[in-house]
N, C-alpha and C positions, 0 to 999 in steps of 0.2 A: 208671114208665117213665123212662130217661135224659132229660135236656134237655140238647141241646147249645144254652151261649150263643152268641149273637154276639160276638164280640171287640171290636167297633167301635161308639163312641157318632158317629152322624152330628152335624152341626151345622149349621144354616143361620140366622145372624143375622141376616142380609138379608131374608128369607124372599123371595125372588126366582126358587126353584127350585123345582120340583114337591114338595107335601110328601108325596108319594110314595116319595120317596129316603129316606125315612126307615126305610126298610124294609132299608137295607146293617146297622143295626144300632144298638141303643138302652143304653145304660146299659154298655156295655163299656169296657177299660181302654181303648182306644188311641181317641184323639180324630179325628176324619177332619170335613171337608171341604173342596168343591168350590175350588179355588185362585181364591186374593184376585186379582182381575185388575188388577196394578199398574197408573199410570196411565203409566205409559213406554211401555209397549206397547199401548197402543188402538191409533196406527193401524197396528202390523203385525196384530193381532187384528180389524181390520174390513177390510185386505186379505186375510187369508187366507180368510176366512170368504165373502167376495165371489167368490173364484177358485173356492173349493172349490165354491160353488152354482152359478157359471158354468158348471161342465163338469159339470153331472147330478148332482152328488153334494147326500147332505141333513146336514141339521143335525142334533143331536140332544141330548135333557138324559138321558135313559136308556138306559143300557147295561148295565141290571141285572135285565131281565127274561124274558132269555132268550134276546133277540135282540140283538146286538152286528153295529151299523151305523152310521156315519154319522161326523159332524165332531163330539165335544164334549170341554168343560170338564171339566178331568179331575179327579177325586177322589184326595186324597190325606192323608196322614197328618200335615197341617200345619193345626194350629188357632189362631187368633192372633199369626201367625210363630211357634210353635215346632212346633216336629217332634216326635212322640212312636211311640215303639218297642219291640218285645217289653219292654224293662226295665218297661215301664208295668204290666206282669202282676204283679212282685213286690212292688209299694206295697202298704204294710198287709201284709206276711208277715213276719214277724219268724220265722216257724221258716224261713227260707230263708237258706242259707249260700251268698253269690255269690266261686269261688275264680277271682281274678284271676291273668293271664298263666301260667297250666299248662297239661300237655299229658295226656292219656290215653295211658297206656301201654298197658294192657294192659286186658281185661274177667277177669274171678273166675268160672269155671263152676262148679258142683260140682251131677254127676250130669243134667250138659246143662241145667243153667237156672245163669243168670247173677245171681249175690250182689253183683256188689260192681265196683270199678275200681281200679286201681294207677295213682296222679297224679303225674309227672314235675312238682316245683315247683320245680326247677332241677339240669340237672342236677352233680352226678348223685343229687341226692337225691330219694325220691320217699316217697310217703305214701300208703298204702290204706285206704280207705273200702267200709265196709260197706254193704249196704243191708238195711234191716228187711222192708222189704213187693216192692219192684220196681225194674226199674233201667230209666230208660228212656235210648236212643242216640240223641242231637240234636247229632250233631258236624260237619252239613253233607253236603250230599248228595254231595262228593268226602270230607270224613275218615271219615264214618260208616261203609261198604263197609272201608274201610281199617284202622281200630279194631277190625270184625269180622274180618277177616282177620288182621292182627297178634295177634289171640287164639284163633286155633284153628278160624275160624269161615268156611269160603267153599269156592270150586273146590280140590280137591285139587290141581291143577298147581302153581295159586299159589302154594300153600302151603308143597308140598315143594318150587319152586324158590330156597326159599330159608330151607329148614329147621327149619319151622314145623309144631309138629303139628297134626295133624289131629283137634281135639276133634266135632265136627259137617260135616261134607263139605255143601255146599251150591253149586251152580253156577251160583244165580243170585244171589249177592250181586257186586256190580260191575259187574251185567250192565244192559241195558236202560237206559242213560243217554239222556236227552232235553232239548233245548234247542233251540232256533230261531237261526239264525243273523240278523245285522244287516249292513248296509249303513250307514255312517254318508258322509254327504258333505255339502259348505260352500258357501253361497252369500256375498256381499259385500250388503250391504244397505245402504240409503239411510242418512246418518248421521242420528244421531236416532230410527232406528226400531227399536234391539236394545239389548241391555245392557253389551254390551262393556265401554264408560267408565265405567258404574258398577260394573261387579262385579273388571273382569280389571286393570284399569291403575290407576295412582296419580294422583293429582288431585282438580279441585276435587269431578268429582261422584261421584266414591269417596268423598271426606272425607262429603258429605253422604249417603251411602247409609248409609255405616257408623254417621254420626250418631243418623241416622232409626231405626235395628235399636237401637242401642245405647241408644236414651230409651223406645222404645215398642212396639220388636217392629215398624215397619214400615217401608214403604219398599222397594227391589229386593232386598234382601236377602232378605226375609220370603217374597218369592216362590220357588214349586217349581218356578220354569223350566215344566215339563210344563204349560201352562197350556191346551194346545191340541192335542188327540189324534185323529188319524183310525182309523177303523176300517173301511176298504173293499173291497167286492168288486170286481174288474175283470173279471169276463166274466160269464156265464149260466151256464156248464160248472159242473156239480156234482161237483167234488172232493172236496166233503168236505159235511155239513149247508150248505142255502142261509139258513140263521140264521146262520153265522158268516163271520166275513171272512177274506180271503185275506191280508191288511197291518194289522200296526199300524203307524201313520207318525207317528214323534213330532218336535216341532217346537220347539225350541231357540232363542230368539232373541238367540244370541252363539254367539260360536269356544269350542263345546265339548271343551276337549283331555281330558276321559278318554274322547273314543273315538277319538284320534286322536292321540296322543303322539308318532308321530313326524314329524308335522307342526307348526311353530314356529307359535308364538301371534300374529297379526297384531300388530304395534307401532299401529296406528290406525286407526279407521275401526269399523264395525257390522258383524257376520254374523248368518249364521242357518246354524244344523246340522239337517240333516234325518236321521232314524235309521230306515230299514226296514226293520222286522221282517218276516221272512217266518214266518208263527204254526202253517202246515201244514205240515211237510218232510219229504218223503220218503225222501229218505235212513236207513238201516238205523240202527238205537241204537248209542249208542258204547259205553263202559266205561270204569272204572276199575279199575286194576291196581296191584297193589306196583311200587316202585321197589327197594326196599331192605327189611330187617326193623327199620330204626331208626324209632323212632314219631315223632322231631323230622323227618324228610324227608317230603314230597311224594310223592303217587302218582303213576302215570301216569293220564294225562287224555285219552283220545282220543273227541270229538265228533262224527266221522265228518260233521263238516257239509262239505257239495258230496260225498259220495260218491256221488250218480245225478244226474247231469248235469239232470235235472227242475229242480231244485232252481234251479241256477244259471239255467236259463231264466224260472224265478219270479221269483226276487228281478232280474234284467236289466229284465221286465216292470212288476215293481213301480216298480223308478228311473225306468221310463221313465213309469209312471204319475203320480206325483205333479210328477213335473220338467215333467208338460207343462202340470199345474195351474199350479203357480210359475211358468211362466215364460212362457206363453200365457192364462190365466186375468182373467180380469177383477178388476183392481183392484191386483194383485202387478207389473204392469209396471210401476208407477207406482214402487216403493220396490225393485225387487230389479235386482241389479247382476251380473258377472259371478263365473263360478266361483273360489271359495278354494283352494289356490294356484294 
């Protein structure tokens, strides 16, 4: 009989956590756990955890057994400050060839099964690769759809709009795309209670952050930010299973600009970025689609997120849910300031 492994070796050198969690995964490549709670952030981590139990909601160290609830410490791919990632799969394989900065042109059929790939390594030179036994497609859930398409392979319209043969007609490659839209928004927080100064600006306590990473792996640096993840239902209504929540609400304690790029970076002072995920959305699947037959361009990407007005009433309900936590909640009045910008 197959054994699928786990991926993931947990880790708890504290032993501080249920050693129950050991159950995400034992002797796998990619190292995981529970994030190091730097000591900069204690007291935003014992206000938020005060507010969140002030308004009915609970704490929680498990969120891996079925039931996904509560306030916890989040699990993540960062062990000793370093971060470890799919590459961790190919240590120890020397029959593995990793070809850097190429494109897939095309896939190789012969007689409706796929041999082989044609690899753009600049162009316009390109190089084809056989395969002995299988080929498998991991080009990302936007290139993959698209690599089969560029080769013969999806909805006939696609195809021939842009004169492409049709080796396999299939109509659902591009189809049924899913993703959860976000909300990201900024508060101002008490100075001293976020990362700002250490991570975003130059100075003395950047010098020393950098230091701390740079001798022993720790310090702000070595932190996954995520240090502190909700997961909550806000009504009774059964939308969906009453085991899973309606928000994941992640919590940031600096001016996170990759979710908001076209807002300028505070020049002083502490934030905190709040991120609501809305995890159920109603809105119909999106797709992706050709742009073009050249295999260096972009597909199209349509998300269809806010296309049933539900939606938008969800995530309106969710901002208003955690913002009354933050900002009525016990213990977050003490450190949290007005809205960013």
């Amino acid at each position: 009989m197959a054994v699928v492994r786990q991926p993931a070796h947990y880790h708890d050198d504290s032993t501080q956590y249920f050693p129950t969690l050991a159950k995400v995964g034992r002797n796998g490549p990619l190292d995981v756990a529970i994030s190091d709670m730097v000591p900069e952030l204690e007291t935003f981590r014992q206000a938020l955890s005060k507010a969140w139990i002030s308004k009915g909601q609970n704490l929680t160290e498990d969120i891996y057994s079925g039931e996904v609830s509560g306030l916890v410490k989040c699990m993540n791919t960062i062990y000793k400050g370093v971060r470890s990632n799919s590459s961790c799969s190919l240590d120890g394989k020397p029959n593995i060839t990793v070809m850097a900065s190429v494109h897939a042109k095309r896939l190789l059929l012969e007689e409706n099964v796929i041999t082989g790939v044609i690899v753009l390594i600049g162009k316009p030179d390109e190089i084809t690769v056989k395969a002995k036994r299988e080929v498998i497609v991991t080009c990302g859930v936007f290139e993959s759809p698209k690599l089969l398409m560029l080769s013969g392979i999806g909805p006939k319209e696609q195809l021939s709009a842009y004169k492409i043969d049709v080796a396999i007609e299939s109509s659902n490659v591009g189809q049924y795309l899913l993703d959860h839209p976000i909300m990201p928004h900024v508060f101002n927080l008490k100075d001293g209670c976020g990362l700002d100064g250490h991570l975003l600006r130059a100075g003395p306590m950047n010098d020393a952050a950098v230091g701390a990473y740079t001798r022993d792996h720790t310090g702000p640096y070595h932190s996954g930010l995520f240090e502190l993840v909700g997961f909550p239902r806000i009504d009774k209504e059964p939308l969906w299973s009453g085991r899973q929540p309606h928000f994941e609400i992640d919590f940031v304690p600096m001016f996170g600009d990759a979710f908001q790029t076209h807002i300028p970076t505070p020049p002083q002072g502490d934030c905190l970025t709040v991120i609501v995920d809305l995890l159920r959305p109603v809105s119909k699947s999106g797709e992706v689609t050709l742009r073009s037959s050249d295999p260096l361009e972009g597909p199209t990407i349509n998300l269809t997120f806010f296309a049933d007005d539900l939606d938008l009433v969800a995530m309106r309900e969710g901002v208003r849910f955690i913002d009354d936590i933050l900002m009525t909640g016990d213990g977050m009045e003490d450190i949290l300031r007005e809205d960013y910008p």
